[in-house]
N, C-alpha and C positions, 0 to 999 in steps of 0.2 A: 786217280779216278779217271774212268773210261767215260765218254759220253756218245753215247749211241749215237751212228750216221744220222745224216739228216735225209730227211724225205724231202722230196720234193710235192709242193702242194698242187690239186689241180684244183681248176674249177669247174662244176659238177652244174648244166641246165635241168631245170626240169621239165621232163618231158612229159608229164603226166598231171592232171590239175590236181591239186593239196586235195585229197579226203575229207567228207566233212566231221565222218566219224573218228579220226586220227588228229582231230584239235576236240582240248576238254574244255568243260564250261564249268567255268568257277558258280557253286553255290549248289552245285547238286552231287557231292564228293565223287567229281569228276567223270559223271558219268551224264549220259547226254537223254534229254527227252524228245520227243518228235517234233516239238515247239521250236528245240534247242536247235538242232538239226536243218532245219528249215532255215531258222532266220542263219545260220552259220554259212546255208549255201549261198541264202539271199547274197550277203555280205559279199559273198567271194564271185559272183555274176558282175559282170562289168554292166555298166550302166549306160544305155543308151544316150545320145545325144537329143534334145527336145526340140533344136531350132535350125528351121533350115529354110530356105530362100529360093521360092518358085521361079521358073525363069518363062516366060508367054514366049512358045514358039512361035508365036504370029509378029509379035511385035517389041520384044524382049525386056519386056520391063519384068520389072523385079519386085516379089512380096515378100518380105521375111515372115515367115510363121513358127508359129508355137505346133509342133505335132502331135495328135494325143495319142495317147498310148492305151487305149480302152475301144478303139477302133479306127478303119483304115479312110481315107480322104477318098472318093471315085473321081469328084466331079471340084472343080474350082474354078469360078467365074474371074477372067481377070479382071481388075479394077480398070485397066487402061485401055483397053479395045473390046472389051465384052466378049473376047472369045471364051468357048470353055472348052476347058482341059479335061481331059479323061488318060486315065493311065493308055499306056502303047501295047500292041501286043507282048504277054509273055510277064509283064510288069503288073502288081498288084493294085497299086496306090498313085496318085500324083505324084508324086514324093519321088516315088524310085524313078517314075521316068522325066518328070522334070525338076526336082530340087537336087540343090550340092550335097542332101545328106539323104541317103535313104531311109524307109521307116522306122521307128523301134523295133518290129519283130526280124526284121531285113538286118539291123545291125548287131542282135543276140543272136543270129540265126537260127530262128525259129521259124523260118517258113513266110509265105505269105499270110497279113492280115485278115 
């Protein structure tokens, strides 16, 4: 008995994000609804980051905050010298110019807030 050569395996990145229509949803004999669709992209969107840690360019104390994702921060009073912050030119949000994480929409890149 002969046994065919052997191939050599590679390994194959994708360069392309997975389809949302090219994964089926169990319970509708495989076929997808706009609902289905939807929450399938949801799923496969990387999820921002929610906490990040304002730094006072005046006197560098530090806030850890919750950011919200239903609108963007202009203005932030520090706690420790009462200065206020305002995003820098070119910059949307507090966040992008003074926290270690920029906003939600900054990290899905979606644009400014």
């Amino acid at each position: 008995m002969r046994h065919a050569p052997a191939i050599p395996c590679r390994t194959f990145m994708l360069t392309e994000p997975v389809r949302p229509d090219a994964i089926t949803v169990p319970g509708h004999g495989g076929r997808q609804t706009d609902g289905d669709r939807h929450a399938v992209t949801k799923s496969l969107m990387k999820k921002p980051i929610l906490q990040s840690t304002l730094t006072c360019p005046e006197c560098r104390h530090q806030t850890a905050m919750t950011m919200p994702t239903d609108q963007c921060l202009y203005f932030h009073d520090c706690p420790a010298c009462g200065a206020l912050l305002q995003p820098k030119p070119g910059d949307c949000c507090v966040f992008c110019s003074y926290g270690n994480v920029p906003c939600p929409p900054m990290q899905l890149q979606e644009g400014c807030c």
